[in-house]
ZAMARGU-4260 file (C-alpha; in steps of 0.2 Angstrom, whole numbers, plus 5000, padded with zeros to 4 digits):
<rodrens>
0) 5012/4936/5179 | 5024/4951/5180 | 5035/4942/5164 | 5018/4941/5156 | 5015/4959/5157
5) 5029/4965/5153 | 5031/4955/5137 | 5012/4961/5132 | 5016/4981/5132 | 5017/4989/5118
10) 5034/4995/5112 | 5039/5013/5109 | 5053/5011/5100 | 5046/4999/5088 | 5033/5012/5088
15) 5045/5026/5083 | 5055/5015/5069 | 5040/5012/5061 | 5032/5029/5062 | 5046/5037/5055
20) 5049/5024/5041 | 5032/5024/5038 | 5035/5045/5032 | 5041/5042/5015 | 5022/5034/5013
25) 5015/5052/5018 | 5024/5059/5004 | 5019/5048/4991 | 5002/5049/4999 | 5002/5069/4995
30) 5009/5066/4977 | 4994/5056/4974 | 4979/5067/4982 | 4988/5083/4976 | 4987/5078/4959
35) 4968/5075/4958 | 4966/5092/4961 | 4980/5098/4952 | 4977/5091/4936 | 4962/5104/4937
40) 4974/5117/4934 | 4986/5108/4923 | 4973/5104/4911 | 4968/5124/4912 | 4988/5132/4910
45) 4996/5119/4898 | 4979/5115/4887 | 4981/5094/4888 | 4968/5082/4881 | 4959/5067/4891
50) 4972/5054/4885 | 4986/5066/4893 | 4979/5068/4909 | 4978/5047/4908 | 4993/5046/4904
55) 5000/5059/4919 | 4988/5051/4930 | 4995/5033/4927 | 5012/5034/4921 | 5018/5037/4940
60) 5013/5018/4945 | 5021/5011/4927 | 5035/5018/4933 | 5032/5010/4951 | 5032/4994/4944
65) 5050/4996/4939 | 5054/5004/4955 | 5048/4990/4965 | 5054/4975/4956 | 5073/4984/4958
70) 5068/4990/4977 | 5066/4970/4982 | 5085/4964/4977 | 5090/4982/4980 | 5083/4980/4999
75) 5091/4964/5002 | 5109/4972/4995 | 5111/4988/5005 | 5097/4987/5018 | 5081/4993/5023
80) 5085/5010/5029 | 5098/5014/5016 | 5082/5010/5002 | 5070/5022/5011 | 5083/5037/5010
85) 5087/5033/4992 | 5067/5033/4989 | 5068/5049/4996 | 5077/5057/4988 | 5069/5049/4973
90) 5055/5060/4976 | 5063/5074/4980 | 5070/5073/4962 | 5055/5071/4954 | 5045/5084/4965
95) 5060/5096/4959 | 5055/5094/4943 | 5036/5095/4944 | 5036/5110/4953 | 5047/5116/4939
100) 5036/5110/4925 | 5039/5122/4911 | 5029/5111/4899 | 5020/5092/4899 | 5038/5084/4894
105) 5047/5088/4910 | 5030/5088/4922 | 5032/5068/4912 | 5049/5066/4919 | 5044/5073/4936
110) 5031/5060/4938 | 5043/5046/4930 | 5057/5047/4943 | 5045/5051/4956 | 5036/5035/4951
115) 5053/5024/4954 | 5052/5032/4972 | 5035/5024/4975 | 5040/5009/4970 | 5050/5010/4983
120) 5042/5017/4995 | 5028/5004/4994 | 5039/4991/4994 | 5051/4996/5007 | 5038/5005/5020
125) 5028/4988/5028 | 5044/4975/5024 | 5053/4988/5038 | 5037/4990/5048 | 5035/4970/5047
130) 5053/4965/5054 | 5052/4976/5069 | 5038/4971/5074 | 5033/4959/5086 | 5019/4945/5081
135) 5007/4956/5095 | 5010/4972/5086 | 5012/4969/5069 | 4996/4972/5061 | 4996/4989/5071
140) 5013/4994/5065 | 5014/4987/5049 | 4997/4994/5042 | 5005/5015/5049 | 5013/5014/5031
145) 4994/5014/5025 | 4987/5026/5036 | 5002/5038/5031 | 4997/5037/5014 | 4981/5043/5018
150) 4987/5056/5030 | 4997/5062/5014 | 4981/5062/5002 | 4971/5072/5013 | 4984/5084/5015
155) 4986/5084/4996 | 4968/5089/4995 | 4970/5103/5007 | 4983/5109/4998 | 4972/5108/4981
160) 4961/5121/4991 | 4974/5132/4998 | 4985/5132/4984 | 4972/5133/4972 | 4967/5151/4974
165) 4984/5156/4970 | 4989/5163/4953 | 4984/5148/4939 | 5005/5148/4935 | 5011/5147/4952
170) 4998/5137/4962 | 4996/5117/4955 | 5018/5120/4952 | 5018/5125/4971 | 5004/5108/4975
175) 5016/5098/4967 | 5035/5105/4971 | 5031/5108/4989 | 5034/5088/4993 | 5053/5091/4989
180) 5054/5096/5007 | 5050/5082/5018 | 5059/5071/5005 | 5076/5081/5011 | 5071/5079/5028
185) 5065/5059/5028 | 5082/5055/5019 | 5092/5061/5032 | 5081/5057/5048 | 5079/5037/5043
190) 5100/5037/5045 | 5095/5039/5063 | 5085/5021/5065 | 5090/5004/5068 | 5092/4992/5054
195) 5079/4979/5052 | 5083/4964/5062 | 5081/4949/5051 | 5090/4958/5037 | 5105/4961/5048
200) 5103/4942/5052 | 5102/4937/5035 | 5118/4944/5031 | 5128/4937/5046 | 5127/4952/5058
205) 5121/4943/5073 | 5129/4953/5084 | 5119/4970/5077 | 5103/4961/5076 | 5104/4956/5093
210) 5107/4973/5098 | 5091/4979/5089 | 5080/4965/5096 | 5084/4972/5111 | 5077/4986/5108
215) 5061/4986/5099 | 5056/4968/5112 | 5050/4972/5131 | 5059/4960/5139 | 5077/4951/5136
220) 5069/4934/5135 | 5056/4940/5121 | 5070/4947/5113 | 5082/4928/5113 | 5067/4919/5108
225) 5063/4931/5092 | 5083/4931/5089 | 5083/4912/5090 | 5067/4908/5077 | 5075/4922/5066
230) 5089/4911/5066 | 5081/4897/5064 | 5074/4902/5047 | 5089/4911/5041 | 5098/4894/5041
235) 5109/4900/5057 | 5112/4888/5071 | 5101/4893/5085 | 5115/4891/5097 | 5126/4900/5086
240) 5134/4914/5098 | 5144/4923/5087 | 5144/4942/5084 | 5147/4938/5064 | 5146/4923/5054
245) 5149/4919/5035 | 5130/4918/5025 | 5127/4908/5009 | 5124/4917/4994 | 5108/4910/4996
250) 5105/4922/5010 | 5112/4936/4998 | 5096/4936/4988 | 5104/4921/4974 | 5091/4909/4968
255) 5076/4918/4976 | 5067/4920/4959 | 5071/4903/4956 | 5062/4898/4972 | 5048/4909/4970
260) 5041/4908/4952 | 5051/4891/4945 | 5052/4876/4960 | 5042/4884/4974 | 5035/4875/4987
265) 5017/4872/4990 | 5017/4884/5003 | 5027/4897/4993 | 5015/4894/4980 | 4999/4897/4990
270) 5010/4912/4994 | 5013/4919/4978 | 4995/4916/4974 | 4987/4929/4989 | 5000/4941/4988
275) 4996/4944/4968 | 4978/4939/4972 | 4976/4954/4985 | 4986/4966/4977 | 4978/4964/4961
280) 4962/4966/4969 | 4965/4983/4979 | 4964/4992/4962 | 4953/4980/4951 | 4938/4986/4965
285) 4940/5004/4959 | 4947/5013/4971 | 4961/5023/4962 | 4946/5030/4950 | 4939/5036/4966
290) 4953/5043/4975 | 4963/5052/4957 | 4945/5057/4949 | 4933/5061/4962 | 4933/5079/4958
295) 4926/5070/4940 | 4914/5061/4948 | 4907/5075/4961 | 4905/5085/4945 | 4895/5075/4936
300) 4884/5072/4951 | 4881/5091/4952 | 4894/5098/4961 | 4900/5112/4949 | 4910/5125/4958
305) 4929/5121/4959 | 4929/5126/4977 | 4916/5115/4984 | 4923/5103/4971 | 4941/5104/4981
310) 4929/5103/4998 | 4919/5089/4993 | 4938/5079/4990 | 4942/5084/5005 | 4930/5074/5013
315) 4935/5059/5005 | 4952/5062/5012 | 4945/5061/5030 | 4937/5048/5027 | 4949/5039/5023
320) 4960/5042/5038 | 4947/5039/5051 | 4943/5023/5046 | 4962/5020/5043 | 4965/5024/5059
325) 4947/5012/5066 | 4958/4999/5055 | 4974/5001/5064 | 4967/4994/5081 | 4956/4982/5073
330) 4969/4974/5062 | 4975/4962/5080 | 4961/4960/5087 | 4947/4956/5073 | 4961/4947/5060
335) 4966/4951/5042 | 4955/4938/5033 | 4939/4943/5044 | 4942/4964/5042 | 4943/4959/5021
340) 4927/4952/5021 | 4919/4964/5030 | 4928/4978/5019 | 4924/4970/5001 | 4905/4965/5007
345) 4903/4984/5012 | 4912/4991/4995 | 4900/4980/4985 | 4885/4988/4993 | 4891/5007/4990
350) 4900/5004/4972 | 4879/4998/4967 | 4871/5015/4978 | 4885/5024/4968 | 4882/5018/4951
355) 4865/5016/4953 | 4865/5036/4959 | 4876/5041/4944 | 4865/5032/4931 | 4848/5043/4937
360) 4860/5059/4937 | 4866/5054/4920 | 4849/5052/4911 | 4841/5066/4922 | 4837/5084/4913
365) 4836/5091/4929 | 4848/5093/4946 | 4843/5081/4957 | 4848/5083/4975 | 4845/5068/4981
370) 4853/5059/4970 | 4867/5070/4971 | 4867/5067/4990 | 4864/5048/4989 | 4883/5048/4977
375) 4893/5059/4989 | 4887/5048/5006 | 4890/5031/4993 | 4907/5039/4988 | 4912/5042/5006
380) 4902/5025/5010 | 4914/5016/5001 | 4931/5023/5004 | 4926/5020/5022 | 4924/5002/5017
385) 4940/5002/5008 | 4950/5010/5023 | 4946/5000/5036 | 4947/4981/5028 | 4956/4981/5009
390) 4966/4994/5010 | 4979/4994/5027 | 4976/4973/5025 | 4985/4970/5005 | 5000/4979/5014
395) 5002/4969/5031 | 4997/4953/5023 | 5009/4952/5009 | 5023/4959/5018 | 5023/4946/5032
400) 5018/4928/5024 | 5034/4926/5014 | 5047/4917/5023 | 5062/4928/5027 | 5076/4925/5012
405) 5059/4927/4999 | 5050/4941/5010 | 5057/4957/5000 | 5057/4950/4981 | 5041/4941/4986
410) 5033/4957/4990 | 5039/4968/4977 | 5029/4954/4966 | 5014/4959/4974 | 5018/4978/4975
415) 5024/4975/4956 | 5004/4970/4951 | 4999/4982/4964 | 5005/4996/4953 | 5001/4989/4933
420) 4983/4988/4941 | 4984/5003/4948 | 4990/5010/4933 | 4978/5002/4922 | 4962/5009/4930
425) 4968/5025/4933 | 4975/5028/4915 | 4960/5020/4908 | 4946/5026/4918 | 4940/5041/4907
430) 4938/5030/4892 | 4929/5018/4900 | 4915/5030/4907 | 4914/5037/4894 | 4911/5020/4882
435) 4898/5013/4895 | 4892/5028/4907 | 4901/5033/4921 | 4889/5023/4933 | 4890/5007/4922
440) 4909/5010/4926 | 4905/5008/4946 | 4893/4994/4942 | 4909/4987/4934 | 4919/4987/4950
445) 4904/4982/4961 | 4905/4965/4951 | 4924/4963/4952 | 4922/4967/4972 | 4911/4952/4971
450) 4924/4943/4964 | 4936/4947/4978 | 4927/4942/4990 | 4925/4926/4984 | 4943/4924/4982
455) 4947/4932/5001 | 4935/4920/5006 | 4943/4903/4999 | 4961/4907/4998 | 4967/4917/5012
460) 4971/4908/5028 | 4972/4918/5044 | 4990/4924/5050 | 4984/4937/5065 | 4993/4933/5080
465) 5006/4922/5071 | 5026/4923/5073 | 5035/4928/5054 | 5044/4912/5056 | 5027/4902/5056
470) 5019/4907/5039 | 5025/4893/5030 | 5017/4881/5042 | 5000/4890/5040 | 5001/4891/5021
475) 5006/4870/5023 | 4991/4867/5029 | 4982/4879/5018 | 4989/4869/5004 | 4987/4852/5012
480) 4969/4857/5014 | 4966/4861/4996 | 4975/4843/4990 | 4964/4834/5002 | 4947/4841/4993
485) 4957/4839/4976 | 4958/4821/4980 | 4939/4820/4986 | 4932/4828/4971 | 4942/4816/4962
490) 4938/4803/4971 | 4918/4806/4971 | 4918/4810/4954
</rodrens>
């Protein structure tokens, strides 16, 4: 019994390894919430059209798409920790040169580079979270990377409001240079962290890896087991002893495209489909046009003020970290699959108050304040919705079902769609409301969310509770499942 509780406390370490990997998330967080209000300004000092403001808006998570396709073989070369700092200092780069911003062409350039460092950062943030973890605290840990990127919105608001009563030429270059600062500082404090375990592992460092298991388990019999599955799947002899030993190329990152996209296996396959699946559906619901154009949507809902616009955003902000935070202990004890269908029901329901609202606003001649009430409590409805099922889930989930030679590329597949959907609501949302209102846009998203749930519902087996080394089990029998009915509709037809 004593063994037993041991083995069931919760690890600080692990705690601290993640919390500070999960920092880089916090800046990219602000970067995102500064720039809603931000572009207020922008729009004001260098006299940019709609298109331009799309293109500013979404050209950070074009570039993320490129970040995070190099951040998975980049990860697997030189390590976990070492692609964190070089996100960092990505950022700090590009925050540089934003805060500089002279004219749209280097603001461009600012958000470009920065844009590589989310790749990633997104990337980069729950893979490190994942392999620290144990299978007890790893929707806990893993999901810190989402709640830090909410911390960092909601102080990118704040800053929008502080900031924003600044002189017009040196407040939105403050917003967005002021991030350039905890970039310098994460760069040099991740060098301070262990290395993940199963990366070490994979390139032959048993010794090392043993040496960290250590230290983020409770007990030493926790830590041999974890070592000895690790193994296991890394192709290692369980009773391998040694503190080296030679890996394939294989191990090295060779031939892992090849076993994801050209001969997976079933499992890999299922895989490959919920990763892409959940990722693609994160943003298809809508909730980058919330998060970058809420001041938009505030404004056509009455709000007119740009102070109580910047307040209002504020409260989206909070929002979202509360019930990131309600999330964070839910995440082990409820289950993925059961939090996303709670989340996407709930997003359905406020997207169709929302739109519904927006729609009596639009065609009203007069200021309506209940209808404005009813968009700001849908708004805030529905990023609560977001927070505390869709949003920390897409991270965890697609960071831990690949198998341990696939998990980085595998991911930055996911992250990789994450970001051209992302990308393509946020650079296309303008346009859109205006060619069919902006609450037909958020009748648009209810049915997509509708969609989602559908495909939660059907094609995403559970994985709470379950060891990393086990997921290829638990997509095989996702996939055996779906043969079997293959075969009865067959057969019944």
């Amino acid at each position: 019994m004593e063994l037993r509780s041991e083995e069931d406390k919760f690890n600080k370490y692990a705690f601290a390894c993640a919390v500070v990997a999960s920092m880089i998330s916090i800046i990219f967080g602000y970067d995102t919430g500064v720039m809603s209000g931000a572009m207020i300004f922008i729009k004001d000092e260098l006299k940019i059209s709609d298109t331009q403001q799309e293109v500013l808006a979404g050209i950070l998570n074009l570039c993320a798409l490129v970040g995070s396709l190099i951040a998975g073989r980049t990860s697997d070369c030189i390590g976990r920790r070492y692609t964190i700092a070089l996100a960092s200092v990505l950022f700090m780069v590009g925050s540089v040169l934003m805060g500089y911003g002279p004219n749209y062409a280097i603001l461009m350039l600012g958000r470009c580079v920065a844009g590589i460092g989310v790749g990633f950062a997104l990337l980069i943030a729950p893979v490190y979270s994942v392999e620290i973890s144990s299978a007890k605290s790893r929707g806990f840990l893993s999901s810190l990377p989402e709640l830090c990127i909410g911390i960092g919105i909601l102080l990118g608001y704040i800053a929008n409001y502080l900031l924003g009563k600044l002189t017009l030429k040196l407040g939105w270059r403050l917003m967005l240079g002021i991030a350039a600062i905890p970039s310098l500082a994460l760069a040099m404090g991740i060098l301070t962290m262990p290395e993940s375990p199963r990366w070490l592992v994979m390139q032959g460092h048993l010794g090392k890896a043993k040496k960290v298991l250590l230290q983020v388990s409770n007990t030493e019999q926790e830590a041999e087991l974890r070592f000895k599955d690790i193994k296991i799947a890394s192709g290692i002899d369980e009773n391998c002893q040694e503190e080296t030993v030679k890996v394939t190329q294989k191990n090295h990152g060779e031939g892992v495209w090849k076993e994801l996209l050209v001969r997976p296996s079933s499992s890999v396959r299922w895989m490959l489909i919920a990763a892409v699946g959940i990722h693609f559906f994160e943003h298809a619901t809508g909730i980058e046009a919330v998060m970058l154009y809420s001041p938009r949507i505030f404004k056509k809902s009455g709000v007119t003020s740009k102070d109580k616009l910047l307040l209002t955003t504020i409260g989206v902000g909070l929002t979202k970290i509360i019930f990131l935070i309600l999330a964070t202990f839910l995440l082990d004890r409820v289950g993925r699959r059961r939090l996303l269908l709670i989340s996407t029901g709930g997003m359905v329901c406020g997207l169709l108050v929302l739109g519904f609202s927006l729609t009596v606003v639009d065609n009203s001649q007069e200021k309506l304040v209940w209808a404005l009430t009813l968009s700001i409590v849908a708004t805030y409805a529905f990023v609560a919705f977001f927070n505390i099922g869709l949003g920390p889930v897409t991270w965890v989930y697609s960071s831990e079902i690949f198998p341990l030679k696939l998990r980085a590329q595998g991911a930055s597949i996911g992250v990789a769609v994450n970001r051209v959907m992302n990308a393509a609501v946020s650079m296309s949302f303008i346009s859109i409301y205006k060619a069919i209102t902006i609450g037909g846009s958020f009748f648009m998203f209810a049915g997509i969310s509708i969609l989602a749930w559908l495909f939660f519902c059907f094609f995403l087996p559970e994985t709470k509770g379950r060891a990393l080394e086990e997921m290829e089990m638990v997509f095989g029998q996702k996939s055996s499942r779906n043969k079997a009915a293959q075969t009865d509709l067959r057969q019944n037809a």
